[in-house]
ZAMARGU-4260 file (C-alpha; in steps of 0.2 Angstrom, whole numbers, plus 5000, padded with zeros to 4 digits):
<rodrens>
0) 4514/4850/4942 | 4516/4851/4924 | 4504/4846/4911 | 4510/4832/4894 | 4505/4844/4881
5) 4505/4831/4869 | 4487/4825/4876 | 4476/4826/4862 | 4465/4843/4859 | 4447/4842/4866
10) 4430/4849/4861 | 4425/4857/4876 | 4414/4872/4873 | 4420/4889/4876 | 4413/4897/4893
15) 4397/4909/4890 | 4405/4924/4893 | 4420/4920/4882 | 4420/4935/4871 | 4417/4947/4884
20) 4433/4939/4892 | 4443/4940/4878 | 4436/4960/4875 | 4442/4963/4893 | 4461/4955/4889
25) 4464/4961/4872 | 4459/4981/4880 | 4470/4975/4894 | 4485/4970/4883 | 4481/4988/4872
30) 4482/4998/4887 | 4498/4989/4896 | 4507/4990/4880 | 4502/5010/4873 | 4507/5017/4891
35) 4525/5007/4887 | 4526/5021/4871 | 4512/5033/4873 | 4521/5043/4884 | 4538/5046/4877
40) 4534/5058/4864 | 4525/5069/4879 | 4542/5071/4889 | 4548/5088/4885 | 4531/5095/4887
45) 4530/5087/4904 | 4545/5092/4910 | 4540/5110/4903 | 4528/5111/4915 | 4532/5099/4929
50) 4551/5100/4931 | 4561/5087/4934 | 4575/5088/4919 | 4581/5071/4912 | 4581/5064/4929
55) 4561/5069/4929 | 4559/5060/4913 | 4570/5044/4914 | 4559/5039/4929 | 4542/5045/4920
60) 4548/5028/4909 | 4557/5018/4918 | 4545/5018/4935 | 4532/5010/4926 | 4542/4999/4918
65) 4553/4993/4934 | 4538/4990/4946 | 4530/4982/4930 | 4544/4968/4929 | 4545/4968/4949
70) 4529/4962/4953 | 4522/4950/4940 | 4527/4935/4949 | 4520/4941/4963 | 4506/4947/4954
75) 4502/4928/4945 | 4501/4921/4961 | 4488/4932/4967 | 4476/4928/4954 | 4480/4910/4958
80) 4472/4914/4975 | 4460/4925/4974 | 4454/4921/4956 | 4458/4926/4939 | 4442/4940/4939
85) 4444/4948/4955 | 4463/4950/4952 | 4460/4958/4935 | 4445/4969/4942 | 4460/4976/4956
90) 4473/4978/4942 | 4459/4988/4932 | 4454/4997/4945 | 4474/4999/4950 | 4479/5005/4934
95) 4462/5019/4929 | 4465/5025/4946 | 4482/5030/4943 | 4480/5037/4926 | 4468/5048/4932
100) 4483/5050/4945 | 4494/5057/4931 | 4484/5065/4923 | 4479/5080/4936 | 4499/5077/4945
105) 4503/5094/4951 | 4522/5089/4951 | 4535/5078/4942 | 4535/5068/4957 | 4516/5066/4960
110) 4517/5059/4942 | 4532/5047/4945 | 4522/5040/4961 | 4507/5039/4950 | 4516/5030/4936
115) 4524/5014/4947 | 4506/5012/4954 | 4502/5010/4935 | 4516/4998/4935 | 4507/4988/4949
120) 4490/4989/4942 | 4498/4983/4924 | 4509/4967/4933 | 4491/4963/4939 | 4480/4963/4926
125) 4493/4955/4912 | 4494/4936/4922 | 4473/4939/4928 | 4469/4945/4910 | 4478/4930/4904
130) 4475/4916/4916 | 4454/4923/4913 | 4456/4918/4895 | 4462/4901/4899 | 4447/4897/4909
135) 4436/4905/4896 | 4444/4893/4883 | 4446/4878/4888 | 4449/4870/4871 | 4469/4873/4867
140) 4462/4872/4849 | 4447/4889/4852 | 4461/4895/4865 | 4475/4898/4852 | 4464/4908/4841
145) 4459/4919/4857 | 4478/4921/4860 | 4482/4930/4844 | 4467/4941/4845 | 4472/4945/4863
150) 4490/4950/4855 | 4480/4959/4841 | 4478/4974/4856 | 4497/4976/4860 | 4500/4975/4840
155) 4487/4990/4839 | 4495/4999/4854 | 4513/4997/4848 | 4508/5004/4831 | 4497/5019/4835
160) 4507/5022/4853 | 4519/5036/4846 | 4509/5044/4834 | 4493/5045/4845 | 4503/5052/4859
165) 4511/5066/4849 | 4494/5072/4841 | 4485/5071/4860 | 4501/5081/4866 | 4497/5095/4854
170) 4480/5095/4864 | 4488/5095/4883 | 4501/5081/4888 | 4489/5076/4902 | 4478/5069/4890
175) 4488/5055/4886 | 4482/5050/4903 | 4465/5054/4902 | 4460/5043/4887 | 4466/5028/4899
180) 4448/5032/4909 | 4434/5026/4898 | 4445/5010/4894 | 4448/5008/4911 | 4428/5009/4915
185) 4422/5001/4903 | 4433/4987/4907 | 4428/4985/4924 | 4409/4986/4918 | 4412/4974/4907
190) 4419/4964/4919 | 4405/4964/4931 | 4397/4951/4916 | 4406/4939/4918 | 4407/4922/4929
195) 4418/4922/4947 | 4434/4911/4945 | 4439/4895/4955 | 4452/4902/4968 | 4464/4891/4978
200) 4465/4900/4995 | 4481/4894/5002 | 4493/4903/5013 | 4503/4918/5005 | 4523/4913/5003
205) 4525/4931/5012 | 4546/4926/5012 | 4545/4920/4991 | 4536/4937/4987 | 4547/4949/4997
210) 4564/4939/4988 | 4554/4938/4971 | 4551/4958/4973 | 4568/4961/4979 | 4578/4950/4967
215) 4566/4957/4952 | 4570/4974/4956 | 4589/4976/4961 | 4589/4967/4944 | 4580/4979/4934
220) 4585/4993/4944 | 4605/4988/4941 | 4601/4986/4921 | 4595/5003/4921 | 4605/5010/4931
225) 4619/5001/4922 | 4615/5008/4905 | 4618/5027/4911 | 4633/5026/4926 | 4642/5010/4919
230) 4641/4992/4926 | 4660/4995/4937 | 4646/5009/4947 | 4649/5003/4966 | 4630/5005/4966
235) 4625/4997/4950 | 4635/4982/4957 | 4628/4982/4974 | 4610/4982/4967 | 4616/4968/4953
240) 4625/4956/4970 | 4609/4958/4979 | 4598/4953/4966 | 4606/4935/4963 | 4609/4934/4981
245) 4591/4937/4982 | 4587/4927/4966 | 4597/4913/4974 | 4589/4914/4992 | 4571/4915/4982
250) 4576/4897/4973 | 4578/4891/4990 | 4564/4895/4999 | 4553/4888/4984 | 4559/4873/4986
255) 4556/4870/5003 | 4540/4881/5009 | 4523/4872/5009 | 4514/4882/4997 | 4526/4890/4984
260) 4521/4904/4976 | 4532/4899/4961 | 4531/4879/4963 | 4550/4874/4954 | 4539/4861/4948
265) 4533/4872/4933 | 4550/4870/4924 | 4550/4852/4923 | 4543/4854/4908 | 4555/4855/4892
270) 4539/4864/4883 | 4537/4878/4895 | 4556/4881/4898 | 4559/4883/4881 | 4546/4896/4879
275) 4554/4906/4891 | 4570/4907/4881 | 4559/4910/4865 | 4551/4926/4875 | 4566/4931/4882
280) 4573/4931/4864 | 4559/4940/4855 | 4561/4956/4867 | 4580/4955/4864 | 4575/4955/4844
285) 4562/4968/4847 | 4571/4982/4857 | 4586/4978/4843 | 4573/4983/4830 | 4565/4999/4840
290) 4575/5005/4849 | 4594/5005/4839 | 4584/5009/4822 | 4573/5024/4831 | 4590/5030/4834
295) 4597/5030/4818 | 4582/5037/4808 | 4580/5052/4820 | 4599/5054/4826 | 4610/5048/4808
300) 4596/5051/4795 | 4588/5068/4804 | 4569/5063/4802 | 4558/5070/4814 | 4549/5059/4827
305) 4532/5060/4818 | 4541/5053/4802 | 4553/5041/4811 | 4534/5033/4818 | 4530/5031/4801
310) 4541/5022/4797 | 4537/5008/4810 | 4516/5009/4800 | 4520/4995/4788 | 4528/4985/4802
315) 4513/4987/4814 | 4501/4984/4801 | 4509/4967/4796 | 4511/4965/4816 | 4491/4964/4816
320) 4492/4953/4801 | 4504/4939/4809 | 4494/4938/4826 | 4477/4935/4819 | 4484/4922/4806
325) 4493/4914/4821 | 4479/4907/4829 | 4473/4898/4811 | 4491/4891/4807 | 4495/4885/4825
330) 4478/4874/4824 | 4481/4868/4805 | 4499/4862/4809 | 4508/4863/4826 | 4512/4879/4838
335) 4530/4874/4833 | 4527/4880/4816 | 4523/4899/4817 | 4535/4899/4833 | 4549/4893/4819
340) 4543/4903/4805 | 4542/4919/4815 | 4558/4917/4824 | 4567/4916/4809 | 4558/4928/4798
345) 4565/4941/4814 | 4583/4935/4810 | 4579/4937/4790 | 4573/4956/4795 | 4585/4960/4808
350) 4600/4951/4794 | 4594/4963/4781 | 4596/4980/4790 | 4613/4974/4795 | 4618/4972/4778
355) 4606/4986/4773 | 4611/5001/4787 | 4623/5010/4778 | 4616/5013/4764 | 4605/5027/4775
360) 4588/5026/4765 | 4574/5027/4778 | 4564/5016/4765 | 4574/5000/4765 | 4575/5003/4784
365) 4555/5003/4784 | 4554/4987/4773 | 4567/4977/4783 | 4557/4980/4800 | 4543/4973/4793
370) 4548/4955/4795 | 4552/4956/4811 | 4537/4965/4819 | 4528/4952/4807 | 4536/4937/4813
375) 4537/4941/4831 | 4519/4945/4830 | 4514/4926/4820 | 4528/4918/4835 | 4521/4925/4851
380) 4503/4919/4852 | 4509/4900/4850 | 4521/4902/4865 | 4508/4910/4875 | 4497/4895/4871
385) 4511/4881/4873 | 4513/4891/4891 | 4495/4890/4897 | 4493/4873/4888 | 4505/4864/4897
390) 4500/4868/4913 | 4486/4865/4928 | 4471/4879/4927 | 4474/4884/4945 | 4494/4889/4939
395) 4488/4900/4924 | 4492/4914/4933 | 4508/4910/4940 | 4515/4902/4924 | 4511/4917/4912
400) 4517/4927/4927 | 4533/4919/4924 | 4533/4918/4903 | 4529/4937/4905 | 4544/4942/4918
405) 4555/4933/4907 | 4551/4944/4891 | 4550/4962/4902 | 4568/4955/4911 | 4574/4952/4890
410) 4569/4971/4887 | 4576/4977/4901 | 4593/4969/4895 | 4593/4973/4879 | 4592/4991/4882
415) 4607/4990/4894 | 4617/4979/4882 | 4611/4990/4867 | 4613/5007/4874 | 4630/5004/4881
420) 4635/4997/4864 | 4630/5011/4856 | 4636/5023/4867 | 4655/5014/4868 | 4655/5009/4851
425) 4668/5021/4839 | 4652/5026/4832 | 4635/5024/4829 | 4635/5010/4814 | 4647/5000/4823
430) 4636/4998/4840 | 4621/4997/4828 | 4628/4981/4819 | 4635/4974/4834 | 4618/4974/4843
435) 4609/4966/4826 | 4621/4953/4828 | 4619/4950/4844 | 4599/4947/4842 | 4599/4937/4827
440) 4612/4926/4833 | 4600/4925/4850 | 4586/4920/4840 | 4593/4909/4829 | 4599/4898/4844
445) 4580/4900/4851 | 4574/4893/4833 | 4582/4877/4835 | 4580/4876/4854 | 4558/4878/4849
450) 4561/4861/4838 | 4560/4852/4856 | 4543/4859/4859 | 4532/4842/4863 | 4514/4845/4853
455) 4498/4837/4850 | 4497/4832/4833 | 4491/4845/4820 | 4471/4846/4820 | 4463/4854/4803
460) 4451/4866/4803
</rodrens>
């Protein structure tokens, strides 16, 4: 059942293992989000000594990121269930055993194996991690500030990702592995600290998770595979059919089992539906920025990959920036303000290298992309609060489950969209521009659509 996030903000007093909490998310969120980038600049040396070709290296990525998307529904229910800590002490366990996995993989295909059960570990610990904090942080007020430290470790992961990856590849490739194991301990010693988490032990909706892991995957699977053979592929449309068939059957089943393990009755709020759409947006803004200008520096402007990550440094930096000064505007004025501000300074940034592109300097690309790694950055932590505000504790879980496979399902199309465009396009510029257009024109719609969010009244601090 949904929550009135207009109720106004309470005092209650942070949990007393709070900080350790919020350690254990925000090294979560770092080492979900580097091992999303870390490993992309280790591919030729990996298929160097494990085989594979392109096929080898495509599924390096994309099985982590598939399973990842796949199972976080399923994955927020659990921690509803079994509680917030024991679902995050599985996913770290999960995600350090299969690291270790990739790192000493004797074959390309021991590695791919090892990298989907890092996808599964990651879907586990991202809802756990999340729903953890929410208990730790009762206040909305203490718990926004939390947020955009938490988002402070995917702002570091996204900035150093490339650039580590490429310095430990000079080392071995399988040390871009290896550095995930004293993460992963200490996590899970840290873990070990803090207090056990209610859990609502009712009955597994066995037929909701296989449709939701079905439906997920056909889905993801299709806009991968879509990207590369075409979406007229018999096979990309039979996997795309069976994931709204599936979707569909899964929309059915939740509204008539007992115990859901998406209960429909999360969308009934206005606040939480429109977050979806605003985290479904930023990933579309986000892959636009990365992934068509990573493109163009290396493969229009010839800069190598060490000097295209460069050129993301100022971004990531501001990235930082914009989440830890999230937290502090959101409580001055109203999540609705940095959600605005950071939408549109995306559109600004993502305006100006449209207008910008042709001009080829790498400088002004480097400058542009700052406000939008900055405004996605000072956006996100609001929406995340406004998500876990406007819901029961016992659905933390499952609601930032669902936030969370909106945004990986917003990736996963903008690298189909985007990569077709470029790929059809009469050439590179052309794509380029259409695919800007396409994001800011996205976000621009979200921006208006967040004016609807319902919120306490601002509290100074």
């Amino acid at each position: 059942m949904s929550v009135d996030t207009t109720a106004a903000p309470t005092t209650t007093a942070d949990a007393p293992h709070a900080r350790t909490v919020l350690t254990i998310g925000s090294l979560g969120f770092f080492l979900m989000t580097l091992d999303i980038s870390i490993v992309n600049v280790s591919l030729p040396d990996i298929t160097r000594d494990l085989g594979g070709g392109t096929t080898g290296q495509q599924w390096t990525i994309d099985g982590y990121t598939l399973v990842f998307a796949s199972l976080l529904i399923s994955a927020g229910s659990l921690a509803d269930r079994i509680g917030a800590k024991r679902a995050l002490g599985l996913g770290v366990a999960m995600f350090t055993v299969a690291s270790a996995g990739c790192a000493f993989a004797p074959g390309i295909g021991m590695l791919i194996a090892a990298r989907c059960l890092q996808g599964v570990g990651a879907a586990v610990m991202l809802p756990a991690s999340m729903a953890l904090i929410r208990e730790a942080y009762p206040d909305p007020r203490r718990r926004a500030r939390a947020l955009s430290v938490w988002a402070v470790g995917g702002a570091v992961a996204a900035l150093i990702g490339q650039p580590l990856g490429g310095l430990l590849t000079t080392i071995d490739w399988r040390w871009v592995f290896i550095i995930n194991l004293p993460v992963g301990i200490g996590m899970a010693l840290f873990l070990c600290t803090v207090a056990r988490s209610p859990q609502r032990p009712v009955p597994f909706d066995w037929p909701g998770q296989v449709l939701a892991i079905v439906a997920l995957a056909s889905l993801i699977f299709g806009l991968i595979e879509g990207g590369h053979l075409g979406y007229a592929n018999p096979a990309v449309v039979g996997t795309l059919t069976a994931a709204v068939l599936a979707l569909a059957a899964f929309l059915i089943v939740q509204a008539r089992v007992a115990h859901p393990m998406m209960p429909l009755t999360l969308f009934s709020s206005a606040s939480f539906r429109i977050s979806l759409s605003v985290g479904f947006a930023f990933m579309v803004g986000n892959y636009a920025n990365v992934f068509t200008t990573s493109l163009f520096l290396q493969q229009d402007l010839g800069l190598s990959p060490l000097h295209t990550g460069l050129m993301y440094v100022p971004a990531g930096v501001f990235a930082i920036i914009g989440n830890l000064a999230s937290g502090r505007i959101t409580n001055r004025f109203s999540p609705r303000i940095p959600i605005l501000t950071g939408q549109l300074a995306m559109v600004a940034g993502l305006a100006a290298l449209l207008v910008t592109v042709q001009l080829r300097s790498p400088l002004l690309v480097a400058l542009c992309i700052i406000p939008i790694g900055g405004g996605g950055a000072l956006a996100m932590p609001p929406v995340t609060g406004v998500v876990l505000n406007g819901i029961e504790p016992d659905r933390a879980g499952t609601a930032s489950a669902v936030y969370n496979t909106f945004r990986q399902v917003g990736g996963a199309v903008a690298i189909a969209v985007f990569g077709s465009l470029l790929a059809t396009s009469a050439n590179f510029l052309d794509g380029m521009r259409t695919s800007l257009i396409i994001a800011a024109a996205l976000l621009l719609v979200t921006a208006a659509i967040s004016l609807g969010i319902r919120t306490a009244p601002a509290a100074r601090s």
